[in-house]
C-alpha positions in Angstrom: 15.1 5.1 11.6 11.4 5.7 11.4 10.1 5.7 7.8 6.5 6.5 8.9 5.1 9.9 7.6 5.7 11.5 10.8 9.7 11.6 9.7 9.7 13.5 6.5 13.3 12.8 6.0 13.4 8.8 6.8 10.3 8.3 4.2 12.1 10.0 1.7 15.3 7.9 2.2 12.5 4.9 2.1 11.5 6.3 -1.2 15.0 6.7 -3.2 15.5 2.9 -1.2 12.5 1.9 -3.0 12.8 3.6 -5.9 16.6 1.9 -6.4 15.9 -1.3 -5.5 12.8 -2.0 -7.7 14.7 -0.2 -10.7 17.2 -2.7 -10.1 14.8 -5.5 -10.3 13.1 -4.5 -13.1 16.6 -4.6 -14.9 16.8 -8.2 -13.9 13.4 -8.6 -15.3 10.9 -8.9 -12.6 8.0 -6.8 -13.2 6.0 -8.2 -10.4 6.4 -6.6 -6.8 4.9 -7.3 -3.5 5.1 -4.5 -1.1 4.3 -4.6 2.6 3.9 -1.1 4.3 1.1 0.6 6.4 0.0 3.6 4.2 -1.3 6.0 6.5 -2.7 8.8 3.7 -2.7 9.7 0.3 -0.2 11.8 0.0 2.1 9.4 1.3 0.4 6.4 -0.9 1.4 9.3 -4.0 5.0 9.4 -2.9 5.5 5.4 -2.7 3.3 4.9 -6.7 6.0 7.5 -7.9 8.8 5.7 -6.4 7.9 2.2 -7.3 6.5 3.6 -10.6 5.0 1.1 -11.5 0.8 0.5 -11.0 0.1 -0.2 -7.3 -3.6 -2.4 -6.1 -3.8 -1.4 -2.5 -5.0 -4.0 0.0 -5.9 -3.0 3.3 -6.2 -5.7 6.1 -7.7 -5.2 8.7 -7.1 -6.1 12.0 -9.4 -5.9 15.0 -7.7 -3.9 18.0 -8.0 -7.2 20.4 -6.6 -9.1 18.1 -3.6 -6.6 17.5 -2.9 -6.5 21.2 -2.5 -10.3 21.1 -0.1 -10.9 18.4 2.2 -7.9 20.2 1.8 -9.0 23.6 3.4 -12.5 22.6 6.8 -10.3 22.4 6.9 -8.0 24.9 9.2 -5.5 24.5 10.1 -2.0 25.2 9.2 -1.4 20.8 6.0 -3.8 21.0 4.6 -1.5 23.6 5.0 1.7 21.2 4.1 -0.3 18.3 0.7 -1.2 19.8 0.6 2.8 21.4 0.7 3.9 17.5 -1.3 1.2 16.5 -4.1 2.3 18.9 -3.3 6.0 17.1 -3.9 4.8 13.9 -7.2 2.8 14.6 -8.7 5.9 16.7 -7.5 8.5 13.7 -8.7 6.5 11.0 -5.1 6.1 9.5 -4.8 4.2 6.3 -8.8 4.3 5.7 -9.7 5.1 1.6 -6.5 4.5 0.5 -7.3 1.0 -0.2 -8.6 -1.1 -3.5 -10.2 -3.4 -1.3 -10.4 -4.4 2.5 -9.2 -8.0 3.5 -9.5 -9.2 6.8 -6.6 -10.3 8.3 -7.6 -12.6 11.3 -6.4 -16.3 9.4 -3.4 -17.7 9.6 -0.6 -15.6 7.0 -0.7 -18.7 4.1 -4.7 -17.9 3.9 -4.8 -14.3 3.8 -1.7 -14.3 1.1 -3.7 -16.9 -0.6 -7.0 -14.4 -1.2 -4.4 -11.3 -1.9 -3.7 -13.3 -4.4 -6.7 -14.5 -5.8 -7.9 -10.9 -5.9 -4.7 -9.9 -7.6 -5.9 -12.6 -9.9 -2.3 -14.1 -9.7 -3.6 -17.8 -8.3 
């Protein structure tokens, strides 16, 4: 199922998952979340702060078209061919842009990029 904002009901069924899964956690006793999503406008950024409810720091990375075309093209598949199609969407429509805290740049290996997400977090 899609959970981008183009499928209204798939986001929301990615909301109540979110919404029951960090409840759960926070039960446990984990009041610290990571989440990984592309954001593509505030509306949608809105629905995901109310689900999670808890404060969300939004860090875009960004990712030079080339560069995007490289990491997909090492898989090549019939779904890495519509990824890069949406991806090349997104870039030309300005998806995701001002939703962000801040603006990484995600062209280091993962371990470096995590490790200045987190410095800026000011969790390392």
């Amino acid at each position: 199922m899609d959970y981008s904002g183009d499928d209204a009901a798939g986001f929301g069924l990615m909301l109540r998952n979110l919404a029951a899964v960090i409840s759960n956690y926070r039960e446990a006793g984990i009041s610290v979340f990571v989440l990984a999503y592309f954001v593509s406008g505030h509306d949608e950024l809105r629905g995901i702060r109310e689900a999670a409810g808890v404060p969300l720091r939004v860090v875009r990375l960004s990712v030079p078209l080339p560069d995007i075309e490289e990491r997909l093209a090492a898989d090549v598949t019939t779904e890495r061919k519509e990824e890069l199609s949406e991806a090349v969407r997104q870039i030309a429509a300005g998806e995701g842009v001002g939703v962000e805290d801040v603006v990484l740049a995600n062209d280091r290996p993962v371990g470096i990029v995590a490790q200045q997400v987190m410095t800026w977090l000011g969790w390392a």
